[in-house]
ZAMARGU-4260 file (C-alpha; in steps of 0.2 Angstrom, whole numbers, plus 5000, padded with zeros to 4 digits):
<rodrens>
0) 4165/4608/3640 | 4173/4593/3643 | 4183/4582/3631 | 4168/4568/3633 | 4156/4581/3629
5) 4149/4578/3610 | 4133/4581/3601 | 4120/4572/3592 | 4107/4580/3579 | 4090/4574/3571
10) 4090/4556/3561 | 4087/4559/3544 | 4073/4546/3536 | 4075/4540/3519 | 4064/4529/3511
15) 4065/4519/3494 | 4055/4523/3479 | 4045/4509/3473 | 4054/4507/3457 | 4058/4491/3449
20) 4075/4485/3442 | 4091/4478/3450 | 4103/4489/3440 | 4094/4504/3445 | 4097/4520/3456
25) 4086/4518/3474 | 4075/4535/3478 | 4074/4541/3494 | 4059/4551/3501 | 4066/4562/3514
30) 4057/4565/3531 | 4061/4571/3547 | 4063/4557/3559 | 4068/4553/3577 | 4080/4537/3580
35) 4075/4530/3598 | 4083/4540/3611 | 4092/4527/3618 | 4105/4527/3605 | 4110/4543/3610
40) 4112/4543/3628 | 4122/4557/3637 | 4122/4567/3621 | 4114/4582/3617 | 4101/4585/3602
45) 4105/4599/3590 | 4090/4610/3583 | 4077/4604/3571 | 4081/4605/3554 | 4067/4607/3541
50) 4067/4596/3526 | 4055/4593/3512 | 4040/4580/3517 | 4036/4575/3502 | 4042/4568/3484
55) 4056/4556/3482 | 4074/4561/3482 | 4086/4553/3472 | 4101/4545/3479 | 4114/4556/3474
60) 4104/4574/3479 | 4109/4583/3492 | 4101/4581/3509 | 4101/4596/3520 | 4108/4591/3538
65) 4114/4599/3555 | 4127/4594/3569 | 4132/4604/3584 | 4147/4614/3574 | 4136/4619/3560
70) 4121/4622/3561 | 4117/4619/3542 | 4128/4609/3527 | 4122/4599/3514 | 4126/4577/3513
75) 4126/4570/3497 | 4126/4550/3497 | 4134/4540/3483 | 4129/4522/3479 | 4138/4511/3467
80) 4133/4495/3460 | 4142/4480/3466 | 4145/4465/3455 | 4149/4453/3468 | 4130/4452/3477
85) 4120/4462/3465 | 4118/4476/3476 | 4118/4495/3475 | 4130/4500/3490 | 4133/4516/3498
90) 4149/4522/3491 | 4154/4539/3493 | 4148/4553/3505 | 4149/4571/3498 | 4148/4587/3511
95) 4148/4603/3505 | 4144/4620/3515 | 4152/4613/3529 | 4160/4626/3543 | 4179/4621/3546
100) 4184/4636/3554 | 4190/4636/3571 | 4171/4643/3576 | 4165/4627/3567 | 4169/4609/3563
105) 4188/4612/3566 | 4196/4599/3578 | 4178/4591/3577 | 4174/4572/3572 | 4158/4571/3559
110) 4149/4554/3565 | 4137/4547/3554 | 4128/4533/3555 | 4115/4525/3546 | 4100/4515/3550
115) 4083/4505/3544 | 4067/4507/3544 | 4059/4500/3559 | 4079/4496/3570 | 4087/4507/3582
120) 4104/4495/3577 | 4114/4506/3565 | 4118/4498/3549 | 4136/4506/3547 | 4148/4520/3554
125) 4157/4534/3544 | 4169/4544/3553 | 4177/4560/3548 | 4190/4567/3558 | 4197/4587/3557
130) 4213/4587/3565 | 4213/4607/3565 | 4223/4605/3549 | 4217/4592/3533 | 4203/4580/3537
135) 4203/4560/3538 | 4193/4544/3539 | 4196/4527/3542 | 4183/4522/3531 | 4190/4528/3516
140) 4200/4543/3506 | 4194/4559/3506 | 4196/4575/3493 | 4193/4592/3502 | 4191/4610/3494
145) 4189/4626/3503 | 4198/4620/3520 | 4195/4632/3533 | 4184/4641/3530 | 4164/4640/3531
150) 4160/4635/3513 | 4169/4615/3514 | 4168/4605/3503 | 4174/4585/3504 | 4171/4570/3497
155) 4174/4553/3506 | 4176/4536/3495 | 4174/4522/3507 | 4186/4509/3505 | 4174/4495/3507
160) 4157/4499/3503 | 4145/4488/3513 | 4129/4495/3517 | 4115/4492/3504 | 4107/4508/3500
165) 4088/4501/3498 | 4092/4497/3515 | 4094/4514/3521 | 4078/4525/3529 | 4086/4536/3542
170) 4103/4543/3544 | 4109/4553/3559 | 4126/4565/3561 | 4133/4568/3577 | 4151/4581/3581
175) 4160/4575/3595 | 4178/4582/3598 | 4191/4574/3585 | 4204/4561/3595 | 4218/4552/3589
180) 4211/4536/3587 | 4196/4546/3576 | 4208/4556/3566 | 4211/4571/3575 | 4229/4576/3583
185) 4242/4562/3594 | 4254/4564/3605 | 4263/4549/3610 | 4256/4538/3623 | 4237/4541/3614
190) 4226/4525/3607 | 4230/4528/3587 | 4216/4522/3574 | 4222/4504/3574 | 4222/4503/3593
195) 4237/4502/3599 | 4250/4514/3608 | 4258/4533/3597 | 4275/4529/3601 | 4282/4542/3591
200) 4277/4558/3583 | 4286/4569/3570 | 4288/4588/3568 | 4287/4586/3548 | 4278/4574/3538
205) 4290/4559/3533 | 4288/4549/3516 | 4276/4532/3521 | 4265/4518/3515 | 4269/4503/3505
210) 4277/4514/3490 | 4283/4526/3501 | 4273/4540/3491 | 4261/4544/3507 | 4263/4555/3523
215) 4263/4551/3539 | 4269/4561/3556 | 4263/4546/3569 | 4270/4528/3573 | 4259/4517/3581
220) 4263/4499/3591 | 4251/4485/3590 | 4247/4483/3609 | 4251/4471/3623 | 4240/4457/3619
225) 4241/4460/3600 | 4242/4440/3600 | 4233/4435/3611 | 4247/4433/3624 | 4264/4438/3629
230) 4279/4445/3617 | 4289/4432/3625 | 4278/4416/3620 | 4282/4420/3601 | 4301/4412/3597
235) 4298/4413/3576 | 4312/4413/3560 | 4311/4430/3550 | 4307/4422/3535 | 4304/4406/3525
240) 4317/4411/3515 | 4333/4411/3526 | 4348/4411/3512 | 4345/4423/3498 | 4342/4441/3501
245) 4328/4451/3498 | 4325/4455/3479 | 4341/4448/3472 | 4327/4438/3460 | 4318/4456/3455
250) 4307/4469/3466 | 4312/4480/3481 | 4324/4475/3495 | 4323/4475/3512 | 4340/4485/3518
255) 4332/4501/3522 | 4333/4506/3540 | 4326/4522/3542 | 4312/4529/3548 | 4294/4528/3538
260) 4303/4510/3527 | 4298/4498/3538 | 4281/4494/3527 | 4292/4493/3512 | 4301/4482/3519
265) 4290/4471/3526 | 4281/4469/3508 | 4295/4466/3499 | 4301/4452/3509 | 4284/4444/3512
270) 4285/4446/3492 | 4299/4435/3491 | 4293/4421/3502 | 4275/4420/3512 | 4276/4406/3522
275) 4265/4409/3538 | 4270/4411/3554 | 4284/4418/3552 | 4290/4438/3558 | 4288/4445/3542
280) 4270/4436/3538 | 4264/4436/3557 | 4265/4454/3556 | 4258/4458/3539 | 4242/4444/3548
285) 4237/4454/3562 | 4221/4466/3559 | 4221/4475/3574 | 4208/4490/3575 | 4204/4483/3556
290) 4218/4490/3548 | 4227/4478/3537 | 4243/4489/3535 | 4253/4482/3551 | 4272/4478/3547
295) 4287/4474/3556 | 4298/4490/3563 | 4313/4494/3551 | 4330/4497/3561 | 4327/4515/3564
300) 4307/4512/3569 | 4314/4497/3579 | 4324/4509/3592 | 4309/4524/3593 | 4299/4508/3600
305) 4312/4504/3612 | 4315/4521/3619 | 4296/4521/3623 | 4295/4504/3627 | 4285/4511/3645
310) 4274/4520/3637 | 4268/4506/3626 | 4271/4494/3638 | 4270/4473/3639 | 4289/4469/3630
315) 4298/4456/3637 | 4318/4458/3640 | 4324/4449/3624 | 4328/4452/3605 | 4313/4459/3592
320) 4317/4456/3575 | 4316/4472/3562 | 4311/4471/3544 | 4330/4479/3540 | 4340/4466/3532
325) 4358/4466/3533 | 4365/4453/3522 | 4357/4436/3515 | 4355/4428/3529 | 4353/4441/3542
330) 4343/4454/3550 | 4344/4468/3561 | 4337/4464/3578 | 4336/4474/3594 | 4338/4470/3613
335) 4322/4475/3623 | 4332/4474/3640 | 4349/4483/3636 | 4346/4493/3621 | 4359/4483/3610
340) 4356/4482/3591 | 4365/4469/3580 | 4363/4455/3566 | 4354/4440/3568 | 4353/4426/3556
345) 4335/4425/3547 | 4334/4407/3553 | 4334/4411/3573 | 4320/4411/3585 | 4314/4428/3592
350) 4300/4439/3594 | 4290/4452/3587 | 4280/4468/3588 | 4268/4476/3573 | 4265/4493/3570
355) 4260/4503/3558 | 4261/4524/3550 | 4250/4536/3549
</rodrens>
């Protein structure tokens, strides 16, 4: 089987109850259902599954499903009302019964999608990734029990619920093999989750995130045209602050240089001052992939980038700023032709590249 080889299983229809209320809990009626094939071209359907015909099923049941690694495991949608439309959303995914052995789901990607009553367009995506070790999703946080072994049990909360469960009649779960940019394992030079270029991967996790209390093992630069047009078109000041240093008026600073600080970093000193357009704010601006957690490189981060400046490719041959400050009024920078490292003053004009840990 190749690595472009995945699977697809049966749609799963749901349709609402006709209760009234706006506060209330949507039913579901569950049926077995066939999404037009089209959706699903070059895949390969899974067996039937049988499920009951009849009768409403409350949002919040468990809904026996299928996917090419297993061939039976149990989804148990969430909903949570939201206050901002005056919507019940889809809010959390429970699977439990779920094979993670290496005869099952393990290295797999779980893809679910979710669709209408009468569309073949899918109404929102939920990826979750087995990197052969913990799972992961970029559509929310996920608790698992039982890894390993062929009774799984994990819960996803999505981070930004947006689907409208009364909107919800069919659901579908495909297993395709788990890549980096899903989740599953990197090795420097792969597309990571936010779209840009591993450029570093460690042996042992290393303390990450904007409190530093998370884990990461990968490094991942925004890519070439992350702006929209060359590294050497952007000539920007550090900050808007130039003269005081990073928390001398209260919170954290900005001096570490190691590896796995550079978030930090960049948080602290956007804290301090905001103005836009600058490295610090440009950086913590760019989306890329939808992930809103790109920063600028500490010192450390700063000279992995250049080492694999090939692999990740469209740098120019002059200084990129860090997110390590040296003194008040100066940062470390580094010299993407020579190699060179040094201080600059925060009020200079040079460029920039984002990236983010995961």
């Amino acid at each position: 089987m190749s690595n472009y080889d995945h699977y697809s299983d049966d749609p799963i229809e749901i349709k609402d109850s006709p209760e009234a209320g706006s506060k209330r809990n949507v039913l579901f009626g569950v049926v077995l259902s066939l999404v037009a094939a089209a959706i699903f071209t070059n895949t390969t359907f899974a067996g039937n599954i049988t499920l009951t015909s009849s009768g409403a099923t409350e949002f919040g049941q468990g809904i026996l499903a299928t996917s090419a690694c297993d061939g039976s495991f149990t989804i148990k949608p969430g909903s949570s009302f939201s206050n901002s439309d005056g919507n019940f959303k889809l809010s959390s995914l429970e699977i439990s019964s779920l094979d993670s052995t290496s005869n099952g789901c393990a290295n797999k990607a779980l893809n679910i999608n979710f669709y209408g009553d009468t569309s073949t367009a899918s109404l929102g995506t939920v990826v979750i990734a087995d990197s052969g070790s913990s799972f992961s999703s970029n559509s929310g946080t996920i608790s698992a029990t039982g890894y390993g072994t062929t009774s799984t049990t994990l819960i996803v909360t999505l981070t930004s619920p947006a689907v409208i469960s009364s909107s919800v009649f069919k659901f579908t779960v495909e297993s395709s093999l788990s890549t980096c940019a899903t989740g599953g394992i990197c090795n420097v030079g792969d597309t990571g989750p936010g779209g840009g270029i591993v450029f570093y991967k460690s042996v042992s996790a290393f303390a990450c995130g904007p409190t530093r209390s998370d884990s990461c093992y990968y490094l991942e630069a925004a890519p070439a045209n992350w702006s929209g047009g060359n590294d050497s078109a952007i000539s920007i000041s550090w900050s808007g602050n130039t003269t005081q240093s990073v928390g001398s008026s209260g919170g954290d600073t900005a001096t570490a240089t190691a590896i796995g600080w550079g978030y930090r970093n960049t948080l602290a000193a956007v804290a301090q001052n905001n103005t836009a357009n600058k490295v610090i704010t440009r950086a913590r601006a760019y989306n890329g992939g939808g992930r809103t957690d790109w920063y600028v490189p500490s010192k450390d981060e700063l000279n992995q980038l250049y080492l694999r400046k090939a692999t990740v490719g469209g740098f120019t041959s002059t200084s990129y700023w860090s997110s390590s400050e040296v003194s008040a009024t100066n940062v470390y920078e580094q010299d993407f032709g020579n190699g060179n490292s040094w201080s600059n003053g925060k009020s200079g004009a040079d460029t920039l590249r984002p990236i983010r840990s995961f």
